[in-house]
TINU-316310 format. One record per residue: y negated, z negated, x negated of N, C-alpha, C in turn; residue number from 1. Coordinates in steps of 0.001 Angstrom, whole numbers. Each point is the difference from the previous one (the first is absolute). Layout:
! residues N
ROSE      n_py      n_pz      n_px     ca_py     ca_pz     ca_px      c_py      c_pz      c_px     i
ROSE         Y         Z         X         Y         Z         X         Y         Z         X   NUM
...
This chain:
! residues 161
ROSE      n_py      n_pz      n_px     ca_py     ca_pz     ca_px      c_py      c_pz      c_px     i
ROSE   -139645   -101511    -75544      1319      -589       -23       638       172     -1377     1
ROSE      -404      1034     -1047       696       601      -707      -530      -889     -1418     2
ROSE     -1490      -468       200      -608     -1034     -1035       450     -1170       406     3
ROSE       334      -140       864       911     -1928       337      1173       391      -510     4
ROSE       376       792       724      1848      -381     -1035      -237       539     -1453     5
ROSE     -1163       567      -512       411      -383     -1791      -917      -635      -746     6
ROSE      -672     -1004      1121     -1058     -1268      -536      1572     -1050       -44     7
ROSE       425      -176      1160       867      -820         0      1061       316     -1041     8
ROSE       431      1153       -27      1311       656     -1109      -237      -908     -1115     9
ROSE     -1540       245     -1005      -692       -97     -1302      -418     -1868       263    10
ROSE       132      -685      1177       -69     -1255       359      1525      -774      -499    11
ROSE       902      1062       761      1137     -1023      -321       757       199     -1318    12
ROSE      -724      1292      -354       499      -189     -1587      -162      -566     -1102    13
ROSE     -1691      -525       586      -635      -877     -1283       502     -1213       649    14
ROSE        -8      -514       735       136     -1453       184      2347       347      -380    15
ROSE       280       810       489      1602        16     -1204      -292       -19     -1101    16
ROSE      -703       497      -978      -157       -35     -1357      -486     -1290      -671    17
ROSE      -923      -459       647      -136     -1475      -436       651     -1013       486    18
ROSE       572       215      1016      1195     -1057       545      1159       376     -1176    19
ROSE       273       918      -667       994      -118      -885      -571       -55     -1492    20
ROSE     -1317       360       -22      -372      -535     -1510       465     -1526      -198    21
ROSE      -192     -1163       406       303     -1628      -352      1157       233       202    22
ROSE      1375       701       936      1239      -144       146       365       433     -1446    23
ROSE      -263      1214      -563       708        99      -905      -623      -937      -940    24
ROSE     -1265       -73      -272      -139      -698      -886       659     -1371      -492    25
ROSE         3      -731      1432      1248     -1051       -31      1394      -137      -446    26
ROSE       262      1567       102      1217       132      -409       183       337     -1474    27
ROSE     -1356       305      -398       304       540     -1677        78     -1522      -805    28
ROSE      -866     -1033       810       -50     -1081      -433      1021      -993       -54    29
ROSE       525       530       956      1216     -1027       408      1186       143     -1608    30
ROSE       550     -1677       357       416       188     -1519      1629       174       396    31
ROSE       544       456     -1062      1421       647       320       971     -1190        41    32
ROSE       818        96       617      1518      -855      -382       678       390      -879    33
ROSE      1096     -1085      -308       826       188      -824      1099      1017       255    34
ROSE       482       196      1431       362       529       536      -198      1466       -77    35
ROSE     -1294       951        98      -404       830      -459      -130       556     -1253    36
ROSE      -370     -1069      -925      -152       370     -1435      1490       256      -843    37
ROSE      1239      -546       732      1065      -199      -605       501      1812       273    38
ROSE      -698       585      1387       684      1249      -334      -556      1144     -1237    39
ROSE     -1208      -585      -546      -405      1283     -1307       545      -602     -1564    40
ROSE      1286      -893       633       632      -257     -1616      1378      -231       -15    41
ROSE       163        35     -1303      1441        83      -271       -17     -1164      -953    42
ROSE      1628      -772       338       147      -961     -1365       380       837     -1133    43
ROSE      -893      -368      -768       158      1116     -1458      1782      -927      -887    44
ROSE       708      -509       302      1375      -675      -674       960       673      1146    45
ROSE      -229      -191      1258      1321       646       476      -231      1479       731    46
ROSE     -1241       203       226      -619      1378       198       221       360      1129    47
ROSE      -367     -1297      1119       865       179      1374     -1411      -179       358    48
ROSE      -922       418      1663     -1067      -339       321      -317     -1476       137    49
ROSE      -681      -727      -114      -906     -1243      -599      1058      -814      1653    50
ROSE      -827      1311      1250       126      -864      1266      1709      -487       139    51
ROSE      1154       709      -395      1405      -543      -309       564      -463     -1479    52
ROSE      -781       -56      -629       322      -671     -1285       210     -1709      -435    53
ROSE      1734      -567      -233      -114      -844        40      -109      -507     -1394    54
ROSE        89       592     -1392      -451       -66     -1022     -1043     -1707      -190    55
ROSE       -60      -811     -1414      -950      -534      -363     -1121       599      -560    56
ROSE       152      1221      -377     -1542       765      -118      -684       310       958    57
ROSE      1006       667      1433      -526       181      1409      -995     -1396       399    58
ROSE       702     -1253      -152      -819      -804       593     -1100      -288      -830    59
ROSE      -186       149     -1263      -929       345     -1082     -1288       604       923    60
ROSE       350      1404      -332     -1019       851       632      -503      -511      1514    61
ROSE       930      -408       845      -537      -744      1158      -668      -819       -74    62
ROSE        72     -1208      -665     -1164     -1107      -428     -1490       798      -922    63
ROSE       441      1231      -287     -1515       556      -923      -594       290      1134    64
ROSE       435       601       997      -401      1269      1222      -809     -1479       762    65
ROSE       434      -942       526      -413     -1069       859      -784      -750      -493    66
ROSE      -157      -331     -1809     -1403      -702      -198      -624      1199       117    67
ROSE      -104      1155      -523     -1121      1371       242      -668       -75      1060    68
ROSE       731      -245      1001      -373        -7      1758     -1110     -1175       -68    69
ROSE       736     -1308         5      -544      -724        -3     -1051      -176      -466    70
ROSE      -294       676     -1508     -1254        17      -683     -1251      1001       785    71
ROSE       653       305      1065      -384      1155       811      -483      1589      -755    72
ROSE       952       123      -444       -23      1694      -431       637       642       566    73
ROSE      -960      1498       213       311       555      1137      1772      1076      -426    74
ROSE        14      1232       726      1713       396      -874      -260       939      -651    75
ROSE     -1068       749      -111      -475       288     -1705       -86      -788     -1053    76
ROSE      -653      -808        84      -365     -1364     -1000      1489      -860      -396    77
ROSE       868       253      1347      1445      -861      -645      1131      1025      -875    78
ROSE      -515      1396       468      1095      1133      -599      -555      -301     -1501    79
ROSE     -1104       309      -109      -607       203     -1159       370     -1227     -1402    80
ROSE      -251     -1153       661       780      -814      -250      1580      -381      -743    81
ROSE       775       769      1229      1582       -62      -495       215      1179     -1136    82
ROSE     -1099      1063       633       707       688     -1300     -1162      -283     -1335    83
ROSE      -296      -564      -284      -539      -803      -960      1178     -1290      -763    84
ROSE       519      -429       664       883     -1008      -114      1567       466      -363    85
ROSE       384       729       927      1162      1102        86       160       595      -488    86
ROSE      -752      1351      -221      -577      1360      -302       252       699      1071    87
ROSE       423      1568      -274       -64       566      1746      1413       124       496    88
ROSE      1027      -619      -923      1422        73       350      -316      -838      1590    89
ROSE      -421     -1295       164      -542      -837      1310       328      1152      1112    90
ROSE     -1053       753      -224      -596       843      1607      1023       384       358    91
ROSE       391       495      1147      1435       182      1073      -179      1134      -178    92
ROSE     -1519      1147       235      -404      1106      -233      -726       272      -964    93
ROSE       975       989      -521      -941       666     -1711     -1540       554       250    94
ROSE     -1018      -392     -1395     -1240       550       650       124      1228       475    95
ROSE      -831       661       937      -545      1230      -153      -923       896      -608    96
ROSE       717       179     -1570     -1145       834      -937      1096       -88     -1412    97
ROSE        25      1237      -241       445       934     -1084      1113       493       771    98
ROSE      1357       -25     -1085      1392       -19       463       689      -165      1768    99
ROSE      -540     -1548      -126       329      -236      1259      -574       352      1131   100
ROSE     -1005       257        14      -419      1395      1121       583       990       460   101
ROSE       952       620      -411      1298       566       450       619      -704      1019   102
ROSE       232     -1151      -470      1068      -670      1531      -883      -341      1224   103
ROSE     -1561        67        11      -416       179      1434      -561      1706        70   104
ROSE       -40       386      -604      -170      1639       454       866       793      -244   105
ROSE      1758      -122        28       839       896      -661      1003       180      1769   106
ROSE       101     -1164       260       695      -200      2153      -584       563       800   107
ROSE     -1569      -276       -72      -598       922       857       212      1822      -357   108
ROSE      -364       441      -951      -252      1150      -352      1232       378       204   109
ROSE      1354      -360        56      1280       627       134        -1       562      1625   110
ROSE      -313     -1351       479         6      -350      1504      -810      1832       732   111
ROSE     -1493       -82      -810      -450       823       274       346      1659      -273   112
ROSE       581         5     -1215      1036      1313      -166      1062       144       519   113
ROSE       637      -818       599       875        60       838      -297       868      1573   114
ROSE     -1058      -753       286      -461       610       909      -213      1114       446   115
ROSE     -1017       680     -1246      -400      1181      -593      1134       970       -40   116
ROSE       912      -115      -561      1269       868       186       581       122      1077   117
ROSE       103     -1607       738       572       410      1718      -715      1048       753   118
ROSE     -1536      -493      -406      -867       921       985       166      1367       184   119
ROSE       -66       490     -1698       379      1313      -315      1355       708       210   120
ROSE      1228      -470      -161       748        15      -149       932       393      1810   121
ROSE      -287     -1304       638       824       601      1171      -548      1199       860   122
ROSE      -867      -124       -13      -739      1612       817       684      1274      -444   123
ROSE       -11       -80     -1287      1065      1357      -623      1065       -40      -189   124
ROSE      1007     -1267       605      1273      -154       159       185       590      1341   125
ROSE      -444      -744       923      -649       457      1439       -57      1752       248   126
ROSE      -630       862      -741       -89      1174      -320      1023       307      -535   127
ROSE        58      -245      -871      1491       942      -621      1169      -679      1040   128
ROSE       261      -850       562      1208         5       564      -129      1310      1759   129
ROSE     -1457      -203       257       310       561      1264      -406      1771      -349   130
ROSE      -165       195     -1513       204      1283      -131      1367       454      -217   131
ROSE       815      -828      -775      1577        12       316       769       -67      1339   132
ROSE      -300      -183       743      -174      -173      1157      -427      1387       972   133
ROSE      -979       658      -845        61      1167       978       734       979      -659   134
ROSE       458      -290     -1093       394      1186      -913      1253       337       344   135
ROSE       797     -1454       865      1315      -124       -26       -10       103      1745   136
ROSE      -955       318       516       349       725      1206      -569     -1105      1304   137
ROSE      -535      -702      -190      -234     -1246       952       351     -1006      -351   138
ROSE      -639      -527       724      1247     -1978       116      1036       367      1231   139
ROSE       855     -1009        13      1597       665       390       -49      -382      1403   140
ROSE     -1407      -795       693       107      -158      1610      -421      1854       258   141
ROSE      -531        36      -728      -801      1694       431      1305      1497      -453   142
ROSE       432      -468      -284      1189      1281      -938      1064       505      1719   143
ROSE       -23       547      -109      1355       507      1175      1503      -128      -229   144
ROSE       990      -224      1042      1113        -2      -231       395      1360       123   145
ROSE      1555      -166      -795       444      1236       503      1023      -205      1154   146
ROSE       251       667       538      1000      -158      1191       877     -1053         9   147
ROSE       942      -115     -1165      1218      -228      -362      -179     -1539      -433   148
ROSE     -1282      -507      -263      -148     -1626      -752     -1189      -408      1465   149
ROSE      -220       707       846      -497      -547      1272       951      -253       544   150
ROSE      1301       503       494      1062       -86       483       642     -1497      -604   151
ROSE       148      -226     -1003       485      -973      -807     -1089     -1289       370   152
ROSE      -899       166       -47     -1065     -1162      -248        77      -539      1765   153
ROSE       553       856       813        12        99      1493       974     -1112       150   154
ROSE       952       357      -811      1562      -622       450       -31     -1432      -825   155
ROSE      -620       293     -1364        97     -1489      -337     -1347     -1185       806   156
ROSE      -933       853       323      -678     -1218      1185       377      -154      1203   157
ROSE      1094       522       129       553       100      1783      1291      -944      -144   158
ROSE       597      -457     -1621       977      -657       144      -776     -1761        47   159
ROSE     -1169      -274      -358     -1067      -898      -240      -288      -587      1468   160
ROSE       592      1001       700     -1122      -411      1344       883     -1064       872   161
């Protein structure tokens, strides 16, 4: 029983793997819209993204992006392109390499020290408060009255009632 269910397991995984080899492949092939390509640029005159830019350079770059397509290049082949034409002011996103490598690894890494300090951090807040806490005699459901503020605490919930 135990070689059928992982003949079959190693069955339905190969026939998934090649059922999605041609899917993606179709999809790497598939050629982009204009629609798509307009979000990795910027009109380099009003410096607004390509896809809301009503600029005559905007529609510029739109007529470059749509013969590209048309010529069927894929959206490597059309980036490569604009910033050839453009330079890299075009791209919506700065490359990633030198300088600008900072602005995709500088959000995360905060994100992650942030963390890092919460982690550390409240456990020994946590501690030191409930050592203050015993130092100062209990928490105040546990502390005793004295006669005289039981009496009081009596009368002001008895006027409540």
């Amino acid at each position: 029983m135990r070689r059928l269910t992982a003949v079959l397991l190693a069955a339905s995984l190969l026939a998934g793997g090649t059922l999605a080899l041609p899917a993606a492949a179709a999809a790497a092939s598939a050629r982009p819209t204009l629609a798509q390509m307009q979000n990795y640029f910027m009109c380099t005159v009003c410096k607004e993204p390509l896809a809301v830019a009503q600029s005559p350079e905007a529609a510029a770059e739109r007529a470059l992006i749509t013969r590209l397509i048309n010529q069927g290049d894929d959206k490597q082949q059309i980036i490569n392109a604009m910033v050839a034409q453009y330079s890299s002011a075009v791209l919506a996103l700065p490359p990633a390499h030198g300088f600008n490598l900072t602005i995709y690894i500088l959000p995360p890494a905060v994100v992650l020290i942030g963390a890092a300090v919460l982690v550390f951090t409240i456990p020994r807040w946590k501690r030191a408060q409930q050592r203050r806490r015993a130092d100062a005699g209990g928490t105040p459901a546990t502390q005793k009255l004295e006669p005289g503020e039981a009496l009081r605490l009596e009368q002001d919930l008895a006027r409540f009632d």
